[in-house]
C-alpha positions in Angstrom: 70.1 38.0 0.8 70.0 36.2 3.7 66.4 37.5 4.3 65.3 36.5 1.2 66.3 32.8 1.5 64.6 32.8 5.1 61.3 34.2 3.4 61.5 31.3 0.9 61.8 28.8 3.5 59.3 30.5 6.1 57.0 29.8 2.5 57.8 26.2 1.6 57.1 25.6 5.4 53.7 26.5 5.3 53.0 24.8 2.1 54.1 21.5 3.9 51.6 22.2 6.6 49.0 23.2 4.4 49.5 20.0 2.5 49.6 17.8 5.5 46.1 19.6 6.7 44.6 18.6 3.7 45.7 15.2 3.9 44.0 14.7 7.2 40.8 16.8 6.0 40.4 13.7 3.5 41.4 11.1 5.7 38.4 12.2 8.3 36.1 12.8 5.4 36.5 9.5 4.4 36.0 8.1 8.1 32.6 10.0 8.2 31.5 8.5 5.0 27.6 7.3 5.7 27.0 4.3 6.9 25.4 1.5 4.4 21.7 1.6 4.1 19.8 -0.7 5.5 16.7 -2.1 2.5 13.0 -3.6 4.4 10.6 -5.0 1.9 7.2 -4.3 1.9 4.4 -6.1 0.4 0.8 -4.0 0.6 -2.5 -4.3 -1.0 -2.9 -1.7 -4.2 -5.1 0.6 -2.5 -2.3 1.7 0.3 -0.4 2.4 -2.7 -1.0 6.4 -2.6 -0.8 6.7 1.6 2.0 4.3 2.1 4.3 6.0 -0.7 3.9 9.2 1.4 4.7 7.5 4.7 8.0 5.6 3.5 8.9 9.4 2.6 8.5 10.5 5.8 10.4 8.0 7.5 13.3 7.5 5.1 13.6 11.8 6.0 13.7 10.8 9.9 15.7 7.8 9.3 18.0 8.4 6.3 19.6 4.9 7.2 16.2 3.5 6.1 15.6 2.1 2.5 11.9 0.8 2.2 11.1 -1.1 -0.8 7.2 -1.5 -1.8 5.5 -3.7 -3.9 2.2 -3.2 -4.6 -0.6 -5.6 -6.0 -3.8 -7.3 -4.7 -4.1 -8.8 -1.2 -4.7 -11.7 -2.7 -1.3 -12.0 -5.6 1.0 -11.0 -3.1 -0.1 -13.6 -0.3 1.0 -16.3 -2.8 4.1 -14.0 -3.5 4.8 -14.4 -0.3 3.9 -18.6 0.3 6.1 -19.2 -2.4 8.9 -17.4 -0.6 9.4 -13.7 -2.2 11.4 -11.7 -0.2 9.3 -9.8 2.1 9.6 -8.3 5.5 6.4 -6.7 5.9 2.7 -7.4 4.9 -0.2 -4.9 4.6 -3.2 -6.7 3.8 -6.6 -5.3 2.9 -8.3 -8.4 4.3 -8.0 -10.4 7.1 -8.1 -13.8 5.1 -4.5 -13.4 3.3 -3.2 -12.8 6.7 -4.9 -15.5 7.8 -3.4 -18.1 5.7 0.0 -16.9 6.1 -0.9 -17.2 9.6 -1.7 -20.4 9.2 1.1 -21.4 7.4 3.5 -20.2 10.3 5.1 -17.9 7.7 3.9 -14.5 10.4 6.0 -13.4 13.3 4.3 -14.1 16.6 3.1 -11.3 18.2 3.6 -8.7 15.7 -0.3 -8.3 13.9 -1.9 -5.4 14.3 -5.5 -4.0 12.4 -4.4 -0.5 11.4 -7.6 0.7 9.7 -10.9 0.2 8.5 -12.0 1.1 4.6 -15.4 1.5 2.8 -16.1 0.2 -0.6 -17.6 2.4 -3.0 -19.4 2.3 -6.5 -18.2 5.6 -8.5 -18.4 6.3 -11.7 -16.6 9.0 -14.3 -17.1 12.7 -13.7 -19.6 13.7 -15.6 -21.1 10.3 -17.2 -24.6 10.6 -16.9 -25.2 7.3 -15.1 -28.2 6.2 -14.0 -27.0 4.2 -11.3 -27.0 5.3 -8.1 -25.4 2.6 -6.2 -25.9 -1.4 -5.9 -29.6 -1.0 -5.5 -29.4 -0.6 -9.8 -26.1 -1.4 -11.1 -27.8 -3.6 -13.6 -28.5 0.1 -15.0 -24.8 0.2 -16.1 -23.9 -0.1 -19.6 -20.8 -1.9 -18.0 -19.2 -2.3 -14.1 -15.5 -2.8 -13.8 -15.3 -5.6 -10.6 -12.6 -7.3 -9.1 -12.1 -10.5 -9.6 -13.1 -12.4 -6.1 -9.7 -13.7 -4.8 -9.4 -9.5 -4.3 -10.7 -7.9 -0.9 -12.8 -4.9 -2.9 -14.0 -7.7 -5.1 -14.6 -10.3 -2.5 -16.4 -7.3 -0.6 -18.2 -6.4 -3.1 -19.7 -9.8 -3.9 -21.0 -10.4 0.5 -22.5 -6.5 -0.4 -24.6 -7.9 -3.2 -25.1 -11.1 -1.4 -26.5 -9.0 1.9 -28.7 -7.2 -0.5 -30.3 -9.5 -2.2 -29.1 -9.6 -5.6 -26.7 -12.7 -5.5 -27.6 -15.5 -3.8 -25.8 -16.6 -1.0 -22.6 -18.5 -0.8 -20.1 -20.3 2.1 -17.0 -18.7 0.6 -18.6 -15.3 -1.7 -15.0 -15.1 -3.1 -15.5 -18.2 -4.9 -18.5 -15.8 -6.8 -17.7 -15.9 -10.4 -17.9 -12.8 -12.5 -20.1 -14.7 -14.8 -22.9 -15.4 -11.7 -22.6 -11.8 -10.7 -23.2 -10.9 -14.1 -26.2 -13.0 -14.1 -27.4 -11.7 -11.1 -26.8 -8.5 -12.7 -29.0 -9.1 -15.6 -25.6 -9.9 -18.2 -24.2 -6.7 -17.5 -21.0 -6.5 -19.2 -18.4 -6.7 -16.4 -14.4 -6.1 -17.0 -12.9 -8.1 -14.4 -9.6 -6.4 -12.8 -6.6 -8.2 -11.3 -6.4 -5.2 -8.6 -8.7 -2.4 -7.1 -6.0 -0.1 -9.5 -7.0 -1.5 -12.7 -11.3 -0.7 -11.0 -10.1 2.9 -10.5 -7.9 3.4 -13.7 -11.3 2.0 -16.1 -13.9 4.1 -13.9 -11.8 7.1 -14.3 -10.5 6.7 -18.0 -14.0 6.3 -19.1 -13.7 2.6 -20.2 -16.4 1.2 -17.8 -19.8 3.2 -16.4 -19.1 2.2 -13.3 -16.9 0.5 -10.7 -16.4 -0.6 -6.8 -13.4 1.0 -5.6 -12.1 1.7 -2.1 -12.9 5.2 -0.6 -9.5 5.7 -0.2 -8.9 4.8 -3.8 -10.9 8.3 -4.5 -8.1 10.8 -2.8 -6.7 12.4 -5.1 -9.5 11.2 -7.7 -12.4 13.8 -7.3 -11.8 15.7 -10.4 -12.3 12.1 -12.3 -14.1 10.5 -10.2 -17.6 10.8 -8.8 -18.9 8.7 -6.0 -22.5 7.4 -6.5 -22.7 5.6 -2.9 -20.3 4.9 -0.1 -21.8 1.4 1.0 -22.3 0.7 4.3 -20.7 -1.6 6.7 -23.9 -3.3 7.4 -23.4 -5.2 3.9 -20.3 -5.5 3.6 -18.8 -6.1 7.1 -15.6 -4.6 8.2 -12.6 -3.9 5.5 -9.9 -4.0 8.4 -6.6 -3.9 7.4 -4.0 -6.2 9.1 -0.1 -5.4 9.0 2.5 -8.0 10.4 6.0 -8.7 9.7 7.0 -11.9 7.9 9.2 -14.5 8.5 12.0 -13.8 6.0 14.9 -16.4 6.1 16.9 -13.8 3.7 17.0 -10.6 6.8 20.0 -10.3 9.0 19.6 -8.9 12.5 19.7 -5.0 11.6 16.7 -5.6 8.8 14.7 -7.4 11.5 15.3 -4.6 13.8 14.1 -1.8 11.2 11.2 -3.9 10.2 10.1 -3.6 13.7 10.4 0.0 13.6 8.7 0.7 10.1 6.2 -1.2 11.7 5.9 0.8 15.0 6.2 3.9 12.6 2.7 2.7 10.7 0.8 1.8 13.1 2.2 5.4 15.7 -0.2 8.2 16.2 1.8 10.3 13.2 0.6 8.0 10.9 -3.0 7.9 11.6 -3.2 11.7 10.2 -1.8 10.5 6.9 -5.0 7.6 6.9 -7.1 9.8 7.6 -6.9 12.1 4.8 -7.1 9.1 2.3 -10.5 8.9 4.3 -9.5 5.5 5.9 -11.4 5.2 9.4 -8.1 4.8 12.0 -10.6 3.8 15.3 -10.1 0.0 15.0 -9.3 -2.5 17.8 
C-alpha cells in the first residue's frame, strides 16, 4: 500500500515539473518573438520595375528585419510625388533632371547621389508584325508608334534622338516636344502617348501599336513578344544615367534612416551590378 501511494506521488511530482517546464518554454518563446520590421519607401522610374523587385527580394532574405516598399511610375510623376511631400526614402530616377530639381529644392540628402547605371533606348516592335521600320531612320513607316509623353525620360530621350537626327527640329528644352510636333515631323503618324515607358511596352507587345521606344532593359523578359528593330546609339541620345539618392523624409525615425542608407549601399554594391546586368543595363558609369 504504502508503495502504491509513494508511486502516485513520485507521478504527480513530475507532472508539476513537467508543467512548470512548459510554462518557461512559453515564457522564452515569447521573449524571442521577432523584432518589429522596419518599412523604407522606395520611389523608382517604371523601367527598374522588373530588376529592382528582384533585388528587394534578395535583401529582405539577408535582412529579414527589412520591409521595402516600391512604387513605381515615371521619373517624371513620382518627382512631383515626391515635391508635394509623399512619403519617400529613396529615389531611383531614370534621368538626371528629376533628381535635379529635387536637388534643387533641398528635398535630397547631401552626399548621398550616386549614377548607378547607364540604359539604351530602343524602337521594337511585336514579334512577328511585319514592320517595315527599321529604326528612327523610317518610323514614319509605322501604321502607329506608341511614345512617351515628354515629361518621361524614354520619351524626353526619344524626342533629343530625333532631334540629333534630323527629323525634329531643334529645341532648348526637347521635353517640352509635343506629341502633336513629333507627329508632324513624323508625317501625322498616329502616335498613342503613354504616361510611362510600361504603358510603351504593354501596346508594342499587346499588338495595339506597330511600334514603340522602350528601354533595353524594358525587353528582359520580353523576347518572345517583343522584337527589337534598333538599339539607338548614345551618340543621339546622350547618356540615360540613372541617379539614386535618399530623400529628405520628415516622417523616418532614426532606424529607417539607418536602413535607407543600407538599401542604398546594397544597390549600388558589386552584388547588385550582376542583377543590372542581365536586364542589359550598362553598370560602368562614374
Amino acid at each position: 500500500m504504502i508503495k502504491k501511494i509513494t508511486t502516485i506521488l513520485l507521478g504527480i511530482c513530475m507532472i508539476l515539473v513537467l508543467s512548470s517546464c512548459g510554462g518557461g518554454s512559453g515564457d522564452s518563446e515569447k521573449a524571442t518573438e521577432a523584432p518589429k520590421k522596419v518599412t523604407v519607401t522606395i520611389f523608382a522610374a517604371k523601367s527598374l520595375n522588373g530588376v529592382v523587385d528582384e533585388l528587394i527580394a534578395a535583401y529582405e532574405e539577408e535582412n529579414p528585419e527589412a520591409e521595402i516598399v516600391a512604387n513605381y511610375d515615371s521619373s517624371g510623376t513620382l518627382m512631383e510625388q515626391i515635391k508635394e511631400g509623399a512619403d519617400c526614402d529613396i529615389f531611383f530616377s531614370a534621368a538626371q533632371k528629376q533628381m535635379d530639381t529635387l536637388e534643387e529644392a533641398g528635398l535630397v540628402v547631401e552626399g548621398t547621389r550616386k549614377n548607378v547605371v547607364n540604359n539604351q533606348v530602343c524602337v521594337v516592335t511585336c514579334k512577328d508584325s511585319g514592320t517595315k521600320v527599321t529604326g528612327l531612320a523610317n518610323l514614319a513607316d509605322a501604321a502607329s508608334l506608341a511614345l512617351a509623353d515628354g515629361s518621361v525620360p524614354v520619351g524626353k530621350y526619344t524626342r533629343q534622338a530625333l532631334v540629333n537626327a534630323g527629323i525634329l527640329s531643334p529645341a532648348e528644352d526637347v521635353s517640352l516636344i509635343t506629341t502633336q510636333e513629333v507627329s508632324d515631323a513624323l508625317g501625322g503618324i498616329e502616335i498613342n502617348e503613354c504616361a510611362n515607358v510600361g504603358a510603351v511596352t504593354a501596346a508594342v507587345a499587346e499588338g495595339s501599336n506597330e511600334v514603340g521606344t522602350v528601354y533595353k532593359s524594358d525587353t528582359y523578359g520580353m523576347e518572345d513578344r517583343l522584337e527589337i528593330l534598333e538599339v539607338v546609339s548614345y551618340d543621339l541620345t546622350g547618356n540615360v544615367i540613372y541617379p539614386i539618392a535618399r530623400i529628405s523624409n520628415d516622417q523616418a525615425d532614426e532606424s529607417r534612416d539607418t536602413l535607407a542608407k543600407d538599401f542604398i549601399r546594397f544597390l549600388t554594391s558589386d552584388t547588385a551590378k550582376t542583377f543590372y546586368e542581365k536586364y542589359y543595363m550598362d553598370t560602368n558609369v562614374e
